[in-house]
TILUMRO-924081 format. One line per 10 residues: number of its first residue (from 0); their letters; for each residue x, y, z of N, C-alpha, C, CB. Coordinates in pm, whole numbers, plus 50000, padded with zeros to 5 digits. Glycine has a CB too. Example, Ala and Ser with C-alpha at 12.3 -4.5 7.8 and 13.67 -1.06 7.14 Angstrom:
0	AS	51319:49431:50780:51230:49550:50780:51320:49670:50780:51131:49553:50905; 51285:49775:50708:51367:49894:50714:51290:50003:50787:51408:49940:50572
END
This chain:
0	XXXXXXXXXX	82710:26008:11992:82662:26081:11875:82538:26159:11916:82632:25985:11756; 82513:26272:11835:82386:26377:11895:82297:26372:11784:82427:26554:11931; 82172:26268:11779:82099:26277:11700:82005:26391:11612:82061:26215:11746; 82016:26523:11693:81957:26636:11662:82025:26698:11561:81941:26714:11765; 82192:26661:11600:82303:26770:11557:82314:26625:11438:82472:26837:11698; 82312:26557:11416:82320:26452:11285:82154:26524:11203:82311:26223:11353; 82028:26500:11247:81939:26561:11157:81954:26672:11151:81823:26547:11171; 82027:26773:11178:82006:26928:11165:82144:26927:11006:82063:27047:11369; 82226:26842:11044:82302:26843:10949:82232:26744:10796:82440:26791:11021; 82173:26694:10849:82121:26589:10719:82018:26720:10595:81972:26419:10814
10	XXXXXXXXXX	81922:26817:10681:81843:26891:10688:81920:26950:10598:81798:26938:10800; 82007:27034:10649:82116:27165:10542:82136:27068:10430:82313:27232:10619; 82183:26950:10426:82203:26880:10334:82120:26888:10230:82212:26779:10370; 82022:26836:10284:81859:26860:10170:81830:26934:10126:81740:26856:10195; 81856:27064:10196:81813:27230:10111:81942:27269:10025:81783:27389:10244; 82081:27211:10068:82183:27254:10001:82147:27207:09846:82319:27198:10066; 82122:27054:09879:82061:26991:09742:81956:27039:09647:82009:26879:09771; 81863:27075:09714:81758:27139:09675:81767:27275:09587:81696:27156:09786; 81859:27349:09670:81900:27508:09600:82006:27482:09497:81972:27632:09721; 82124:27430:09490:82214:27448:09419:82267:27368:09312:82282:27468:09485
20	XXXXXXXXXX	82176:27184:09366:82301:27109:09275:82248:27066:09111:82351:26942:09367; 82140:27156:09144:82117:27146:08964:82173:27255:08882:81954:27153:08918; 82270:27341:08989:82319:27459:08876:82469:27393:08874:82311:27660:08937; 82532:27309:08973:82655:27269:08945:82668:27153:08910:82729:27287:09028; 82562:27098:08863:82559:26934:08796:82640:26962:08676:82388:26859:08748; 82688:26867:08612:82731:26899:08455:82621:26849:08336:82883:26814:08421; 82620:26968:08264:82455:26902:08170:82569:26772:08062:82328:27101:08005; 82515:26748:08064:82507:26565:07933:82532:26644:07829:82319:26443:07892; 82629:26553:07756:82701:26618:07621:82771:26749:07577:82618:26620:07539; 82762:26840:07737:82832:26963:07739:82785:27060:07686:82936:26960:07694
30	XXXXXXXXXX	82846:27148:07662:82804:27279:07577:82777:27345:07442:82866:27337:07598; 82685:27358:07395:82707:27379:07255:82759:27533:07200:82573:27342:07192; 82773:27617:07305:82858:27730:07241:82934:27775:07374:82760:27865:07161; 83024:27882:07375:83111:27937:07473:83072:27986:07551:83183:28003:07449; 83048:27967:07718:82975:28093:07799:83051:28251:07786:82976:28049:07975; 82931:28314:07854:82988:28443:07812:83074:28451:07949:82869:28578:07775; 83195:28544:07995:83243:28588:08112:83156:28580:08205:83289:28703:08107; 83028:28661:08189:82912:28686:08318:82859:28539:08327:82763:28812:08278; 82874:28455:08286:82800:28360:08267:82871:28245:08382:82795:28327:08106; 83010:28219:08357:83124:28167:08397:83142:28223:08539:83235:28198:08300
40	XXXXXXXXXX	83114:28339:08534:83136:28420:08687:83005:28393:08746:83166:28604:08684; 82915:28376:08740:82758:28311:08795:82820:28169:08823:82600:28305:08656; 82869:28095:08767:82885:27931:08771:82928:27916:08914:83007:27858:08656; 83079:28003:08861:83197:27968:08956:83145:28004:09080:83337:28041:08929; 83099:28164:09096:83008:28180:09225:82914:28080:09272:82927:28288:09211; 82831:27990:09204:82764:27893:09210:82840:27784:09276:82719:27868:09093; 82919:27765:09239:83035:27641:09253:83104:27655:09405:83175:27659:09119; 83138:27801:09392:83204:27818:09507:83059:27840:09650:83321:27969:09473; 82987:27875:09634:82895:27838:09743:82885:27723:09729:82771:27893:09752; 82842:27639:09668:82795:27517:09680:82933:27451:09749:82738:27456:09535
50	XXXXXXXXXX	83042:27481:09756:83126:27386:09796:83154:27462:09938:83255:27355:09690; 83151:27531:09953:83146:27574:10112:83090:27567:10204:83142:27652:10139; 82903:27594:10137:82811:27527:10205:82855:27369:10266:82697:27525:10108; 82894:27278:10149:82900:27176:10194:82999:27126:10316:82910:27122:10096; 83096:27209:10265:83213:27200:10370:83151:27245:10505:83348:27300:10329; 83088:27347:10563:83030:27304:10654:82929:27252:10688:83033:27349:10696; 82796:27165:10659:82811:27073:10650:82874:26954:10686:82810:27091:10601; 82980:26939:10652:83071:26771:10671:83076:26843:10804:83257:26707:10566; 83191:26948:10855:83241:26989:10985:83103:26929:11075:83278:27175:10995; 82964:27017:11075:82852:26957:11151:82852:26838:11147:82733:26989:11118
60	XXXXXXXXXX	82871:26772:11035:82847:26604:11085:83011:26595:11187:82841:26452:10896; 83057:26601:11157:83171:26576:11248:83202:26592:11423:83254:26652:11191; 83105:26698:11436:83064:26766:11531:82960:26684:11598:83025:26889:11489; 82798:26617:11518:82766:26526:11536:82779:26424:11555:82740:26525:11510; 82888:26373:11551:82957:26234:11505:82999:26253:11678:83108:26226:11343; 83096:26302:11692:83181:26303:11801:83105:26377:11910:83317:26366:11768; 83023:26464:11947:82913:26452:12049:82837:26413:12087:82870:26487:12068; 82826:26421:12251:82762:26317:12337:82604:26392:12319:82838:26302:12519; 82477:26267:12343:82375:26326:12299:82380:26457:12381:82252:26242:12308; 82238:26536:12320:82235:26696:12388:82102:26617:12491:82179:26881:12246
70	XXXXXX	82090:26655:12606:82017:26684:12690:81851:26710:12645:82086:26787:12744; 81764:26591:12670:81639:26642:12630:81569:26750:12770:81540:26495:12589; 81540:26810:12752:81402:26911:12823:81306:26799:12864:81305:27036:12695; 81280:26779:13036:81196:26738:13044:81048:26688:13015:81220:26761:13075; 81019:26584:13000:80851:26651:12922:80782:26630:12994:80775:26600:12792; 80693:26653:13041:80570:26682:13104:80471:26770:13097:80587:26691:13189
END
């Protein structure tokens, strides 16, 4: 496993969270009137990044998962 390539993916994770998942959460008790079209088309665009983002994402962890560590740079 490549610990860099596991935190680099944890990282996107956190900002994915950070930017999006309070617009695709579902609010409590739902809606009290109809969105408008533009409104619905903001969501879904919302929705649909947020789920792609994530999708890659998982792939990086996967990628992490199954690679051998990366090579540190000497230090000195």
């Amino acid at each position: 496993m490549d610990p860099q390539k596991l935190k680099d993916a944890y990282q996107q994770l956190q900002h994915l969270d950070d930017r999006l998942t309070h617009k695709v959460r579902p609010r409590p008790g739902g809606a009290l009137v109809r969105p408008t079209p533009e409104i619905l088309e903001v969501q879904l665009r919302d929705l649909a990044t947020f789920t792609i983002e994530l999708k890659e994402i998982v792939q990086g962890l996967f990628v992490a998962i199954a690679s051998a560590p990366s090579a540190k740079p000497p230090e000195g």
